[in-house]
C-alpha positions in Angstrom: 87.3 14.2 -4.2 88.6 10.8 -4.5 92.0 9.5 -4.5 93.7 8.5 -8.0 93.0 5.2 -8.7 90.0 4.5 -6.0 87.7 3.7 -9.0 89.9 1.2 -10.9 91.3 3.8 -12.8 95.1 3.3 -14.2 97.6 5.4 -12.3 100.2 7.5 -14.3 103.3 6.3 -14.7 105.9 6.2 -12.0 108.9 8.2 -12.5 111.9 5.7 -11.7 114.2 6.8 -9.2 117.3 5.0 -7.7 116.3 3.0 -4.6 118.4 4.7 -1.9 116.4 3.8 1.2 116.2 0.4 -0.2 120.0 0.5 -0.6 120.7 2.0 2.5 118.3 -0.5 4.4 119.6 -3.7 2.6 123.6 -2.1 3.8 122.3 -1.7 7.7 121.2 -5.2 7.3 124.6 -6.9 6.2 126.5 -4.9 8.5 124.3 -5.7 11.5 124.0 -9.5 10.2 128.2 -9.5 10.1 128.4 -7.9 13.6 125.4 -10.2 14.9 127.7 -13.3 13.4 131.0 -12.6 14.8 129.6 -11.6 18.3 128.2 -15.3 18.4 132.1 -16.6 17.2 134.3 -13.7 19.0 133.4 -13.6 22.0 135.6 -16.2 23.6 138.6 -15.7 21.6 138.4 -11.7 21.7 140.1 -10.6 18.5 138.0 -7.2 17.8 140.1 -6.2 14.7 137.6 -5.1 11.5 139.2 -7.8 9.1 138.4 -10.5 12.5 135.1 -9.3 12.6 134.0 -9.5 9.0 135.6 -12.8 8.2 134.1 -14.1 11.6 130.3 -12.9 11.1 130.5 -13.0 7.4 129.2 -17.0 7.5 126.4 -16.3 9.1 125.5 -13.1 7.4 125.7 -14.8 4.0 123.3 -17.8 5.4 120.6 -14.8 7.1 120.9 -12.3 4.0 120.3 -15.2 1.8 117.3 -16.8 3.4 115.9 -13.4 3.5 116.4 -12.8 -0.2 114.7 -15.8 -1.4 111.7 -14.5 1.4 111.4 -11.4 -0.2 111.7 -11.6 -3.8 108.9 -14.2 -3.4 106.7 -11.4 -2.3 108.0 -9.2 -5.2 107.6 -11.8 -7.7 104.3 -13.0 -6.7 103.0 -9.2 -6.5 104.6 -8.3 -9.7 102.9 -12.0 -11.5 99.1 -10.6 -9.8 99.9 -7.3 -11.2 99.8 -5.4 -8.1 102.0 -1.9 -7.7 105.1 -3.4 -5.4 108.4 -1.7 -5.0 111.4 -3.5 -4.8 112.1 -5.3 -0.8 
């Protein structure tokens, strides 16, 4: 027996679900681009506070995260303009 959609046959709708992996995933990412920042900026001065931290790495962070966005919504729009099943980055 083959596979749904192996023959060019249309696949039932998906049901739509909130992305939590997706969500989770894109949260590890600014958290480990913020500590990744301020680790490059802290080190010499040592101020290891939460508020230190985040306004130290957040700089950087906001450079990475937004390089990578523009990366990877070109792969989701350019799947979604070909038509082919994507899921959001």
């Amino acid at each position: 027996m083959r596979p749904a959609g192996s023959t060019g046959e249309a696949l039932g709708p998906r049901r739509r679900r909130f992305p939590v992996l997706n969500v989770a995933l894109f949260a590890a990412t600014i958290v480990t681009t913020i500590v990744a920042g301020a680790g490059q900026t802290l080190l010499p001065q040592g101020e290891l506070s939460v508020r230190g931290v985040v306004e130290a790495g957040l700089p950087f962070s906001a450079a990475l995260v937004g390089i990578l966005l523009c990366h990877e919504m070109g792969h989701y729009l350019l799947a979604r303009a070909y038509r082919v099943d994507t899921t959001l980055p």
